[in-house]
C-alpha positions in Angstrom: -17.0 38.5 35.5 -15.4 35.6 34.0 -11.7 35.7 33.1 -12.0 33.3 30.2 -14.8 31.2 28.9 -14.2 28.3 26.3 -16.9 27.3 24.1 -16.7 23.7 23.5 -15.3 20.3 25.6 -13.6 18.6 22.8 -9.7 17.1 22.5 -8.7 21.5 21.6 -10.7 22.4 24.5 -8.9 20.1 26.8 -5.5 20.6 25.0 -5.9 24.7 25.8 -7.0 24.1 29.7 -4.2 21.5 30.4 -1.1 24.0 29.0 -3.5 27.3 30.5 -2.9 25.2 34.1 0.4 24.1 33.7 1.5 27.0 32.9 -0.8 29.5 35.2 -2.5 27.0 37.9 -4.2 29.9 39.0 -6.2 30.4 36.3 -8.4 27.4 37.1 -10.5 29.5 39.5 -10.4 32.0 36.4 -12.0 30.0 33.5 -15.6 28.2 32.4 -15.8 25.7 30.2 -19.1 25.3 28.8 -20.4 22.2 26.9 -23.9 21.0 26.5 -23.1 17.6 27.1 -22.1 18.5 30.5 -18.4 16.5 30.2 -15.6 16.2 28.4 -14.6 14.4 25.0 -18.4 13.3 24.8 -19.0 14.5 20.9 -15.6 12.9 20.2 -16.4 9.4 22.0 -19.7 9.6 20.4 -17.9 9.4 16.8 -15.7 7.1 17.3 -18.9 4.9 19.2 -20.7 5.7 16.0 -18.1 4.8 13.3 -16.4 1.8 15.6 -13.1 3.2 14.9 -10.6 1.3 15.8 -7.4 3.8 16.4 -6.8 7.1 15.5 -5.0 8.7 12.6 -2.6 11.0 14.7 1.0 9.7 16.1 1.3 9.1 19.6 2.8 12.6 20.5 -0.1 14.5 19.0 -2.5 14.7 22.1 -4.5 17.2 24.5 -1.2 16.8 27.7 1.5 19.0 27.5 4.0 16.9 27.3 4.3 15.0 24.0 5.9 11.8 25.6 2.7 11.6 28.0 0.8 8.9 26.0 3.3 6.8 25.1 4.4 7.0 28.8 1.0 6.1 29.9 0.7 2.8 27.5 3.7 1.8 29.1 2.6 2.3 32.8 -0.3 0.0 31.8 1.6 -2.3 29.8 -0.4 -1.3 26.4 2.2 -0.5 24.1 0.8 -3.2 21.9 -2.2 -0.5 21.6 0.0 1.9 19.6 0.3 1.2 15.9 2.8 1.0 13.8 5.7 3.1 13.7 3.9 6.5 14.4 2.3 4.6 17.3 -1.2 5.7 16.3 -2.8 4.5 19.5 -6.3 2.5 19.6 -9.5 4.5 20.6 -9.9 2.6 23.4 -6.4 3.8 24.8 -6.3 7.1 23.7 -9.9 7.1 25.7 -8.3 5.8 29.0 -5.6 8.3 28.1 -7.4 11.5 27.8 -9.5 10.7 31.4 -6.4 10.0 33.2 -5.3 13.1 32.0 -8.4 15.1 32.8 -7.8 13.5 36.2 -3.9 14.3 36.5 -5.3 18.4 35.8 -8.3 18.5 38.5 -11.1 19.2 35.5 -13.2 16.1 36.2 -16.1 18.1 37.7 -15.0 21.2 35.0 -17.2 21.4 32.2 -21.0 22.8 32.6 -23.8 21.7 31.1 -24.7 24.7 28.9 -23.6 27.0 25.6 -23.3 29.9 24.5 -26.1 30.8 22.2 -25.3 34.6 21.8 -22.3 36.8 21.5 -22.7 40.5 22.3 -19.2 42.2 22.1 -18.3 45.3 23.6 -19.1 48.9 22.1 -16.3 50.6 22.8 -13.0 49.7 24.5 -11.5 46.4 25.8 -14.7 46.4 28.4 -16.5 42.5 28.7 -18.5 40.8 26.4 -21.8 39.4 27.2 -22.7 35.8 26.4 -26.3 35.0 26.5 -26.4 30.9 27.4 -28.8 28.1 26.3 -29.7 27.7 30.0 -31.4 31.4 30.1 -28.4 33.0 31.8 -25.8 35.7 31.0 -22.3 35.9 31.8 -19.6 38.9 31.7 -16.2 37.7 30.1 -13.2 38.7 29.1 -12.0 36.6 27.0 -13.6 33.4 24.9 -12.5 30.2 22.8 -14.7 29.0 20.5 -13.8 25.3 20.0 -17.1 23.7 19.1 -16.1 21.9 16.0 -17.2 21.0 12.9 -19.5 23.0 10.8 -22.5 21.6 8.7 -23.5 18.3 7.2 -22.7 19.2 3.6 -25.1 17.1 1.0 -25.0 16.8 -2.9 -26.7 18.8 -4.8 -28.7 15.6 -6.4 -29.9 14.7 -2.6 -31.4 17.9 -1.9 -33.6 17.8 -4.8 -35.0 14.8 -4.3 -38.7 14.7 -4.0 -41.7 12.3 -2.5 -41.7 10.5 0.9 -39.0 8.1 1.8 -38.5 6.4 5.2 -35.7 8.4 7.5 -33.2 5.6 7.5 -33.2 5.5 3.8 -31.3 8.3 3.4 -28.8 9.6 5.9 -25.9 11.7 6.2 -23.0 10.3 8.4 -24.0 12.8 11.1 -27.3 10.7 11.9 -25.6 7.1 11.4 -24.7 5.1 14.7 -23.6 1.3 13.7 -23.9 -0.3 17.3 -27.7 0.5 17.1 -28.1 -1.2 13.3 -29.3 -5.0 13.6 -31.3 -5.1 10.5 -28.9 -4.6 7.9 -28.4 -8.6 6.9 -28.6 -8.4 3.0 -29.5 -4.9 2.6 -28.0 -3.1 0.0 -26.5 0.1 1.2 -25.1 2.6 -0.9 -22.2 4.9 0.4 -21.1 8.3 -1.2 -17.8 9.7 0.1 -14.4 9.3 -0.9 -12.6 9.4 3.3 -12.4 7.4 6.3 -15.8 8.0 7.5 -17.0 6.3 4.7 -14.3 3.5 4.9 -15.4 3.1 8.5 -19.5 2.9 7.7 -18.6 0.5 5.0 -17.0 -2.1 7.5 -19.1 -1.4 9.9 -22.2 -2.3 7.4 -20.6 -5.4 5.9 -19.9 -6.5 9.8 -23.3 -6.7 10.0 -24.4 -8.4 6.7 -25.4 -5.8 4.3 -24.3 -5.8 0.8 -22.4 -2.5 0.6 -21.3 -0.3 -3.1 -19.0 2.9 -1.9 -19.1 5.3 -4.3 -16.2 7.8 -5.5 -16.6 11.0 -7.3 -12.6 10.2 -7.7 -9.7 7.8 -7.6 -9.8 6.6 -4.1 -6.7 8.0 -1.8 -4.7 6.0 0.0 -2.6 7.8 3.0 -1.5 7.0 6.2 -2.3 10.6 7.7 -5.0 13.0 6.7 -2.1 15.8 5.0 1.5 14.9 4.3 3.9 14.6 7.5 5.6 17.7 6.3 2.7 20.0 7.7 3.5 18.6 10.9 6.4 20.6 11.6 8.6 22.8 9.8 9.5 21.3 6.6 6.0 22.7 5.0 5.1 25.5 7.6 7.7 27.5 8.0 7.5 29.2 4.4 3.1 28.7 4.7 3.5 30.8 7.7 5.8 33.2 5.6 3.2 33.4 3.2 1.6 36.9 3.1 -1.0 35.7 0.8 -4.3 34.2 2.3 -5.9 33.6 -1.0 -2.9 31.0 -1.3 -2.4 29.6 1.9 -6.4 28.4 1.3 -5.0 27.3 -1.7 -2.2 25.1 0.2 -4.9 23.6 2.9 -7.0 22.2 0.1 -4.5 20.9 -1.7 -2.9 19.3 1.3 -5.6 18.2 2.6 -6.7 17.3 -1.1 -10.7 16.0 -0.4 -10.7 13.3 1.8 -8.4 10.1 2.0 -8.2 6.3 3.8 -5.0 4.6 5.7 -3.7 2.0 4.0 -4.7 -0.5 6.5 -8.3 0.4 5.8 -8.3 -0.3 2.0 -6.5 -3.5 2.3 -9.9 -4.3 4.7 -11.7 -2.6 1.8 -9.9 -5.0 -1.2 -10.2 -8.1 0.7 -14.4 -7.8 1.3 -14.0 -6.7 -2.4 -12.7 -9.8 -3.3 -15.3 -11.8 -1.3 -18.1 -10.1 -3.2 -19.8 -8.2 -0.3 -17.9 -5.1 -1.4 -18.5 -3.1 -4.8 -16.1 0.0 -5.5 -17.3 2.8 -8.2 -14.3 5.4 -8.2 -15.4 7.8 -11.0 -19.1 8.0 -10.6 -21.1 10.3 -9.5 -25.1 10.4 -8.7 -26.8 12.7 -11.4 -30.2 11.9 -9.3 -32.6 9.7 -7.0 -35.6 8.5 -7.0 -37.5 6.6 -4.1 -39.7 3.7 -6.0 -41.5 0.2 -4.7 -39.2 0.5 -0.8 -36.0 1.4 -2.9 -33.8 4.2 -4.4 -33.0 4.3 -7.9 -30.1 6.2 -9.0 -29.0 7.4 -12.1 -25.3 8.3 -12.8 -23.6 10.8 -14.9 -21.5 7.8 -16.7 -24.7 6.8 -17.6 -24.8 3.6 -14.9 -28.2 3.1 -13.0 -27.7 2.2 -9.3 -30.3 0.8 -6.7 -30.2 0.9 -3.1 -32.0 0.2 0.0 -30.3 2.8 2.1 -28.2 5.8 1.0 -25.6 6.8 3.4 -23.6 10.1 2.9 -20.3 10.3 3.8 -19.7 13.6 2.2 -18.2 15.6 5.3 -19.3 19.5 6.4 -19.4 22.3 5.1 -16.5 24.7 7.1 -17.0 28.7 7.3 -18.0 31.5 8.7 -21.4 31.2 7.4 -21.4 27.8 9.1 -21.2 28.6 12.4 -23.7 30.7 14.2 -21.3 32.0 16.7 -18.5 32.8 14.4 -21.3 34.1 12.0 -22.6 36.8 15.3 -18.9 38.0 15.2 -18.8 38.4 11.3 -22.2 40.6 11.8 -21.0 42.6 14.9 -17.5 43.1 14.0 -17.1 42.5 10.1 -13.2 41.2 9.1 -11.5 39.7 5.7 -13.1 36.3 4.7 -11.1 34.0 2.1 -14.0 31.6 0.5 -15.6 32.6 4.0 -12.6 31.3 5.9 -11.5 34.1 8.5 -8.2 36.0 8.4 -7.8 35.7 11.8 -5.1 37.1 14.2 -1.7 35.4 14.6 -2.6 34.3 18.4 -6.0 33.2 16.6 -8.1 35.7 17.9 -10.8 37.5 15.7 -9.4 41.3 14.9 -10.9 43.7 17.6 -11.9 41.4 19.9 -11.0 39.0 22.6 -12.5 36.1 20.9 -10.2 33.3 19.9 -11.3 30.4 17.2 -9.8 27.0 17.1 -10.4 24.3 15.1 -10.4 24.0 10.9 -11.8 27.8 11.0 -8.2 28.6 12.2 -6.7 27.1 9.2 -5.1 30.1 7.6 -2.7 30.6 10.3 -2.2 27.0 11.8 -2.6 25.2 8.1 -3.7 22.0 6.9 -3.8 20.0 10.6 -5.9 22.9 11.8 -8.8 20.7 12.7 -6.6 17.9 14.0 -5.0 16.8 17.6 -1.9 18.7 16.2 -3.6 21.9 15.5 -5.4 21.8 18.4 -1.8 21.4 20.2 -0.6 24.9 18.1 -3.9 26.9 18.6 -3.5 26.1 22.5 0.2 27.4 22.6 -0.9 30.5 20.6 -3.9 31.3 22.6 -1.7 30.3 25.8 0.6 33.0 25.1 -2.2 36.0 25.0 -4.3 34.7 28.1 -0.9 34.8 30.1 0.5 38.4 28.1 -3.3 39.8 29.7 
């Protein structure tokens, strides 16, 4: 049997193995990390790849070591403090990259992650016995205890794209799951329509004008302009202390959305966005909203609810995922074998994050009753892992 499996190879995977080791070094011999990719961080280098983004949104202290001083520590050892933004030192992809392997090195988990996933959860009858976790590569293993911290859920699309009908070419329309910019080379003077109102579609919008196209970004609101995805307050203390006195679930989902209020851009990226505005390669819409589409003579024709009719050569939908229980087929096996409290199919999960009854943990933005709005984010993923931390080592 296996002491402790974690789902996933992402930044909250490696955040919860660095502190587990620190804090228990023994337990390496006493974890699995599974991960179809077969390493770490490979979905996360993929999207910032796919995007070309150039730094990240979280302060320098917000990363997978323990100790919150490590990154800027490490810039400095290799004279790159130029590489950290600003006066939260957001630190360049490339950095944090370099970062994150040295620290992967520093813990002994180079050769840690195996090339597999769990495809099916079977928990225990009766008791505090094993679960059994069948794997995508045909075998089983026993374990005690297991993280799920796979990520995001599914590519949510308009209603308006889902009903549209007829043959169209794949690239025409795409959701920002499918879009990788470094491959594009034919985009001189296409037009390219872009739905979404947050940085992935800031990002996908520079990234197409870099390469020629003619781009209109669409807003179903007022484009936002903040330097972090929720206000600094949820950070620390200042907002969380009385979210985590709230007894209410129903309004601490409330308090996520509203913090995290749909979607936003940094300043630094809208002042890129004005200045192609003002060169003419750049149209804005804020306001507007598709009503349909309609694939005609190699384009898209699209109608809007302010009565405006758009065309496009390629739709690209920045319009983020869908997050849930009913989202995620391992979260969803628990829901059917061990049923708990859903709040708009979030789960009211345990305080240490685990699902009630069981020995299964959940990190990431399914978490985000009991970590709050930066569930999803480097600091969340710092919380979860002190949380889940503290009932490996209790066991």
């Amino acid at each position: 049997m296996v002491d402790l499996v974690i789902a996933g190879a992402g930044p909250q995977a490696l955040t919860l193995c660095c502190l587990l080791l620190q804090k228990r070094p023994r337990w390496r011999r006493r974890l699995r990390i599974l991960d179809p990719s077969g390493s770490w961080l490979s979905r996360w280098q993929r999207q910032m790849e796919c995007y070309e983004i150039p730094w990240l949104r979280s302060p320098s202290p917000h990363h997978p070591h323990p100790n919150p001083h490590a990154l800027r520590n490490f810039a400095q050892s290799q004279q790159r403090n130029r590489q950290l933004e600003g006066p939260y030192g957001l630190p360049h992809t490339d950095l944090f990259g370099d970062f994150c392997r040295h620290v992967i090195s520093e813990y002994q988990l180079n050769e840690g992650v195996q090339a597999t996933s769990v495809e099916h959860i079977r928990l225990p009858q009766v008791g505090s016995g094993p679960m059994q976790l069948a794997l995508s590569d045909g075998t089983t293993v026993a374990a005690g205890r297991l993280v799920i911290a796979t990520g995001s859920g599914t590519p949510q699309l308009p209603s308006w794209a889902g009903a549209i009908s007829g043959n169209y070419p794949p690239e025409a329309l795409q959701h920002s799951d499918r879009i990788h910019l470094p491959s594009l080379h034919q985009l001189q003077g296409k037009r390219i329509l872009i739905v979404g109102g947050g940085l992935t579609s800031a990002h996908l919008a520079l990234g197409a004008l870099r390469r020629g196209a003619l781009v209109h970004l669409l807003c179903r609101r007022t484009l936002k302009h903040k330097p972090f995805d929720a206000d600094p307050g949820w950070l620390g203390p200042k907002y969380l202390k009385d979210f985590h006195a709230e007894p209410c679930m129903q309004r601490r989902h409330r308090q996520v959305l509203e913090a995290r209020d749909g979607g936003s851009i940094t300043p630094e990226t809208a002042a890129q966005l004005r200045q192609a505005q003002r060169g003419g390669a750049l149209r804005m819409n804020e306001h507007c909203e598709v009503s349909s589409a309609q694939w005609c003579s190699d384009q898209w024709t699209l109608p809007c609810m302010n009565g405006h009719e758009l065309e496009a050569d390629r739709i690209w939908l920045a319009t983020g995922h869908r997050q849930g229980v009913s989202q995620h087929p391992l979260v969803r096996q628990l829901q059917q074998q061990r049923s708990i409290e859903l709040v708009n199919d979030w789960p009211v999960l345990a305080s240490d994050l685990s699902w009630p009854g069981t020995a299964v943990h959940v990190t990431g933005g399914l978490s985000a009753l009991q970590i709050g709005p930066a569930a999803r984010n480097l600091f969340g993923g710092r919380e979860a892992a002190q949380r889940i931390c503290r009932a490996v080592i209790k066991h």
